[in-house]
Biotite code that builds the C-alpha atoms (Angstrom):
import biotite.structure as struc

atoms = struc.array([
    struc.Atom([1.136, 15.154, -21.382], chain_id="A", res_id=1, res_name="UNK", atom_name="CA", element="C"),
    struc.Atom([-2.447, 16.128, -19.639], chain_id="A", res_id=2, res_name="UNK", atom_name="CA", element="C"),
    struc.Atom([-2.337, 16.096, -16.146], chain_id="A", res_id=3, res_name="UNK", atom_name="CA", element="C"),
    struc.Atom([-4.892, 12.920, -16.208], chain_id="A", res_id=4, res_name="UNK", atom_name="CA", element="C"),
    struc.Atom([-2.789, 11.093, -18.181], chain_id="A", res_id=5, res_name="UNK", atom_name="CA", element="C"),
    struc.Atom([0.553, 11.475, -15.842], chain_id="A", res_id=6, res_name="UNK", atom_name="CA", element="C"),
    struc.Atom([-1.135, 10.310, -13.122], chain_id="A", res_id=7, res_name="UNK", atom_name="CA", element="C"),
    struc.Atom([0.736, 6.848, -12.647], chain_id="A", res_id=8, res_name="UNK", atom_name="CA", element="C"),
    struc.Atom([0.298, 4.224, -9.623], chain_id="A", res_id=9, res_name="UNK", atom_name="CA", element="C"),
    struc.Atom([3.122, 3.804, -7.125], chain_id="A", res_id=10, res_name="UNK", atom_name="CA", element="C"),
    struc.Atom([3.860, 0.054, -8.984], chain_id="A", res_id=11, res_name="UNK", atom_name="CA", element="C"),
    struc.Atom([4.682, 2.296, -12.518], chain_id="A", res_id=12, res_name="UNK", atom_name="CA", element="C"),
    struc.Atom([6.589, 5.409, -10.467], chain_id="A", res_id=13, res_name="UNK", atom_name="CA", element="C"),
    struc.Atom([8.651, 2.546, -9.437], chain_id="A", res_id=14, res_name="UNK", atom_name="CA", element="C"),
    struc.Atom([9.354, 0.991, -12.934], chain_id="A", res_id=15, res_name="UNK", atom_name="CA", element="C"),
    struc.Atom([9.985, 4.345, -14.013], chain_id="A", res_id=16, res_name="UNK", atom_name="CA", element="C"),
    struc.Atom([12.600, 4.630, -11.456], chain_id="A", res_id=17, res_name="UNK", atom_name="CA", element="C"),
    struc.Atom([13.716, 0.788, -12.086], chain_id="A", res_id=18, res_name="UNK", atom_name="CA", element="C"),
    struc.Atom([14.218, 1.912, -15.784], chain_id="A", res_id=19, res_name="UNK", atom_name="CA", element="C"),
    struc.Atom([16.316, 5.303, -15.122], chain_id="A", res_id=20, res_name="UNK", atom_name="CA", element="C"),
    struc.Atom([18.650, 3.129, -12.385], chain_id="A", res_id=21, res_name="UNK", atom_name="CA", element="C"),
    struc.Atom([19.276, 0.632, -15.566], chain_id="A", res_id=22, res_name="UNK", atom_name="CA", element="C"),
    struc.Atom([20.244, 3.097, -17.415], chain_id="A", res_id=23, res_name="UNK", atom_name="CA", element="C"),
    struc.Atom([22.741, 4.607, -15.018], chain_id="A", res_id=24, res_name="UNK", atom_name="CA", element="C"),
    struc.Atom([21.114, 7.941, -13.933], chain_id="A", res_id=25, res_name="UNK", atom_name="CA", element="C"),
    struc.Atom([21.360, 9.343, -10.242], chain_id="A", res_id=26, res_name="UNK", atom_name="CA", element="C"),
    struc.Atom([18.481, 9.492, -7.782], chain_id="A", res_id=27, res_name="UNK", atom_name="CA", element="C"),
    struc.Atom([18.564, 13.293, -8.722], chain_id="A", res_id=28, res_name="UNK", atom_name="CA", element="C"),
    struc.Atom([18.600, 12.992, -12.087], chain_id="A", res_id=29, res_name="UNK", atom_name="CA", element="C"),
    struc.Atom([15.465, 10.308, -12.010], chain_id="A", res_id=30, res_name="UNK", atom_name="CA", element="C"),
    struc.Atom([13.861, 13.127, -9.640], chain_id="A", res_id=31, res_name="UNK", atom_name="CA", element="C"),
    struc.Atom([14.105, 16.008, -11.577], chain_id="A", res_id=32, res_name="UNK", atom_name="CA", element="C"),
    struc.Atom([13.277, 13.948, -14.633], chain_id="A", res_id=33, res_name="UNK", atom_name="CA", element="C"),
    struc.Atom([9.758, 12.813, -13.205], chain_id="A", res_id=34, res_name="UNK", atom_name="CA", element="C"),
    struc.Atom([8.786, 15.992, -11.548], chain_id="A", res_id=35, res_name="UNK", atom_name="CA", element="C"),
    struc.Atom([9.392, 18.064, -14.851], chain_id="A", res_id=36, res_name="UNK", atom_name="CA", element="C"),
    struc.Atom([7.050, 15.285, -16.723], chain_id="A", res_id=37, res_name="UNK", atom_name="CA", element="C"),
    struc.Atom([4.655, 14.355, -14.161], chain_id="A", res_id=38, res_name="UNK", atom_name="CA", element="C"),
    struc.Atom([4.753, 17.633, -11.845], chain_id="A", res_id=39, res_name="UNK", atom_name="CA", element="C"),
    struc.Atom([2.388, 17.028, -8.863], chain_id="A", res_id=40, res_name="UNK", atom_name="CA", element="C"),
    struc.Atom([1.917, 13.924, -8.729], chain_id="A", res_id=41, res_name="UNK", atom_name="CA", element="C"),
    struc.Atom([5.458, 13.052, -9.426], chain_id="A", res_id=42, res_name="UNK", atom_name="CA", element="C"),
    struc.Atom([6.793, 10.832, -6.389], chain_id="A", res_id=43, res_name="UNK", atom_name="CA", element="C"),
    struc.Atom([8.693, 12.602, -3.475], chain_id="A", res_id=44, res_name="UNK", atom_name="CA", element="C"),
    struc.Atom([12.657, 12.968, -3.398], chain_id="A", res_id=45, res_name="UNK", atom_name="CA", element="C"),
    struc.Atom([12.819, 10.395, -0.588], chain_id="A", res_id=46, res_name="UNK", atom_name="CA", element="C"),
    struc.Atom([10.744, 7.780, -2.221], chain_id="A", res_id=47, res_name="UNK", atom_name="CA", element="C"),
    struc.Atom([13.067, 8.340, -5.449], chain_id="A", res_id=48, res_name="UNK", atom_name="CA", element="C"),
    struc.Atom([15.805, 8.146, -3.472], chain_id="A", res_id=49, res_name="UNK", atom_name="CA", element="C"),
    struc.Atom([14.847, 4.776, -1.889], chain_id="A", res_id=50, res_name="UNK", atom_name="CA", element="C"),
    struc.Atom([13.691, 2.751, -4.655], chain_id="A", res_id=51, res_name="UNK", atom_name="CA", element="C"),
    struc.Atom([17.098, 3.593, -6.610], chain_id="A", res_id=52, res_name="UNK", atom_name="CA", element="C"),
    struc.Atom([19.231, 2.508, -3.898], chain_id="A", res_id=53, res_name="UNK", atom_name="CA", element="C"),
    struc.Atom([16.807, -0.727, -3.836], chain_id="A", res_id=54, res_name="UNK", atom_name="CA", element="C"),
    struc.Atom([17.172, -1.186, -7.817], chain_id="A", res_id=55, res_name="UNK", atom_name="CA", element="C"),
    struc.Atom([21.067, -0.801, -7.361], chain_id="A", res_id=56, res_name="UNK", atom_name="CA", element="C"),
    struc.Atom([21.127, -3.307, -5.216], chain_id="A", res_id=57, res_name="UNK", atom_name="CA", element="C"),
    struc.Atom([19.717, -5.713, -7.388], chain_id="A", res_id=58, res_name="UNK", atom_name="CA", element="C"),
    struc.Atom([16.152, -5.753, -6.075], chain_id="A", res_id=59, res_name="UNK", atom_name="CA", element="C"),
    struc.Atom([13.450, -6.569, -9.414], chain_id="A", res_id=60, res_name="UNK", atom_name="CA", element="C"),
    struc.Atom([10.238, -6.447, -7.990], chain_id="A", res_id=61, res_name="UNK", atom_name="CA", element="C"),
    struc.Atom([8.170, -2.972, -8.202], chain_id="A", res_id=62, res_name="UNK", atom_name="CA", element="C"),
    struc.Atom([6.080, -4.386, -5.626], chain_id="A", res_id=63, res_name="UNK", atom_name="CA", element="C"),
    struc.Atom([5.585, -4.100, -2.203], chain_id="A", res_id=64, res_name="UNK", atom_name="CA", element="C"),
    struc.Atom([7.293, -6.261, 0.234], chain_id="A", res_id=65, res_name="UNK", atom_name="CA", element="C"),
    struc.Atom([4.604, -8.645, 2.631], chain_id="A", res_id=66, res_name="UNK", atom_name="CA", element="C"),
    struc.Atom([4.199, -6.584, 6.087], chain_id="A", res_id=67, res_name="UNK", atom_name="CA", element="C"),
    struc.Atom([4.476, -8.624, 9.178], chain_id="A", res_id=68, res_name="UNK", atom_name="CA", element="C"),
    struc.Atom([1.954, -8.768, 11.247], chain_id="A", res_id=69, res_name="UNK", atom_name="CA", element="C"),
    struc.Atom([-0.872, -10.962, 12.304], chain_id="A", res_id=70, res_name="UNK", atom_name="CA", element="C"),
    struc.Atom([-3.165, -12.383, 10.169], chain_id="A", res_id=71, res_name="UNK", atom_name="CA", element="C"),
    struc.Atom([-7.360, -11.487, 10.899], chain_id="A", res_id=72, res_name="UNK", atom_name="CA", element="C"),
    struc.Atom([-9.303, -14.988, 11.550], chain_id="A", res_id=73, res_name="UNK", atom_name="CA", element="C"),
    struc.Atom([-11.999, -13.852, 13.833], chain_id="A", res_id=74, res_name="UNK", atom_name="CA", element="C"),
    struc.Atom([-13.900, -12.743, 10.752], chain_id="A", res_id=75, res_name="UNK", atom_name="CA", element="C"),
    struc.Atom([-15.595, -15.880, 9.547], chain_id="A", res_id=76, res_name="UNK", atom_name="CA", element="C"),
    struc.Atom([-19.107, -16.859, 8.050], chain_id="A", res_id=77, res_name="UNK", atom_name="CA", element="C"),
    struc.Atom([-19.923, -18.729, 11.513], chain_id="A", res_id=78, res_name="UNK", atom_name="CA", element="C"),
    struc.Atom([-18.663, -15.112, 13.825], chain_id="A", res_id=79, res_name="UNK", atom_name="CA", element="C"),
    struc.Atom([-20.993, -13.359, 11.529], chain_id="A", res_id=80, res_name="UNK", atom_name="CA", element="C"),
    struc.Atom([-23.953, -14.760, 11.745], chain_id="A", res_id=81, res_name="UNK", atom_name="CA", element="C"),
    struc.Atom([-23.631, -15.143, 15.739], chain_id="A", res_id=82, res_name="UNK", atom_name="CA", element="C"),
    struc.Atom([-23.002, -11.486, 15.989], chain_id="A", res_id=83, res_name="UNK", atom_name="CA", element="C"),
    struc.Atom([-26.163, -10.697, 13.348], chain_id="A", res_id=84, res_name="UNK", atom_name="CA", element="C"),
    struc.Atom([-27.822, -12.697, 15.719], chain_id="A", res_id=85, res_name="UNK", atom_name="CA", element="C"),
    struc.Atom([-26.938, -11.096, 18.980], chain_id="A", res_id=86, res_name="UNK", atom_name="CA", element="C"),
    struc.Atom([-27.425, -7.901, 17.147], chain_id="A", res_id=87, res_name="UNK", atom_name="CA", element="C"),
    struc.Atom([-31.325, -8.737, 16.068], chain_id="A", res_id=88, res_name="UNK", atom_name="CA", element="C"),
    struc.Atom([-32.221, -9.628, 19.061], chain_id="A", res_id=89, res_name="UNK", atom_name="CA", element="C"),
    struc.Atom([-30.953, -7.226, 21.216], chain_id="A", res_id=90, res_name="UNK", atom_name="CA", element="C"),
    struc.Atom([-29.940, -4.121, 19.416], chain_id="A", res_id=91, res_name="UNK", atom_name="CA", element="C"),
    struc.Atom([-28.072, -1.930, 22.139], chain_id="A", res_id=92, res_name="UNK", atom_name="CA", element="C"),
    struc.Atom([-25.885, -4.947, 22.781], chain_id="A", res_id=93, res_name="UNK", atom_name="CA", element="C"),
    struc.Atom([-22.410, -3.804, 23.628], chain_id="A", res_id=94, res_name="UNK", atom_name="CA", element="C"),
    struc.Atom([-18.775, -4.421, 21.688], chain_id="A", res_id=95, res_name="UNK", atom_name="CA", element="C"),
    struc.Atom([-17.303, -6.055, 25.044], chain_id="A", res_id=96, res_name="UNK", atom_name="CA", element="C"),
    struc.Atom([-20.062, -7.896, 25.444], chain_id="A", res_id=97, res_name="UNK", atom_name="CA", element="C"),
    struc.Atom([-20.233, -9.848, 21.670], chain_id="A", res_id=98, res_name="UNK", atom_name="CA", element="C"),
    struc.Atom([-16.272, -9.713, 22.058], chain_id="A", res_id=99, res_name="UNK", atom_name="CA", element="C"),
    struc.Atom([-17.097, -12.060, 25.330], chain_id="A", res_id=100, res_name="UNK", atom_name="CA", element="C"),
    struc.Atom([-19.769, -14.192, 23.587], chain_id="A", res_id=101, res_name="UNK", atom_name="CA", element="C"),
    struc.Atom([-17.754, -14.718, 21.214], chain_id="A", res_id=102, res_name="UNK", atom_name="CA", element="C"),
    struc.Atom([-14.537, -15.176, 22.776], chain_id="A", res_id=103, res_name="UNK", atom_name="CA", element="C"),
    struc.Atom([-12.300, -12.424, 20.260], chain_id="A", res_id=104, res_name="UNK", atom_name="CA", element="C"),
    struc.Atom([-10.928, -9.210, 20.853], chain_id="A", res_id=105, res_name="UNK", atom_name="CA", element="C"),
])
């Protein structure tokens, strides 16, 4: 295999590793087995390790998991247009002072 063509995306690593934990290998075994196909760019020991122990517990999804956090809603069409328009007419306008305009962070 060329090394362009075992270049894989963290989704297929994953079903790689998915497949292996079916099949009843060990997180070593599934490491050693991807690093002597894929070499470099082979997925680290720890990230083996940790999507095994997911797929044994009966996780099915390759995909990430949603992070929390807080969603972004200052950027709308109406917030961008004000702040092209601040930004025309007075070009050494400062952040803190659109953030104020505007009432965002």
């Amino acid at each position: 295999m060329s090394a362009e063509s075992s270049n894989l995306s963290n989704i297929e690593h994953r079903a790689v590793i998915k497949y292996f934990v079916k099949r009843g290998k060990t997180s070593k075994e599934i490491f050693e087995d991807m690093v002597s196909v894929l070499q470099e760019s082979a997925p680290s020991y720890t990230m083996v390790k940790k999507w095994a122990r997911s797929f044994q517990q009966e996780r099915e999804s390759c995909e990430d998991d949603p992070r929390p956090g807080r969603l972004v809603t200052v950027v709308t069409e109406e917030n961008v247009r004000k702040i092209e328009k601040f930004v025309l007419a007075d070009r050494r306008i400062k952040l803190w002072q659109l953030a104020e305009e505007l009432q965002i962070s």
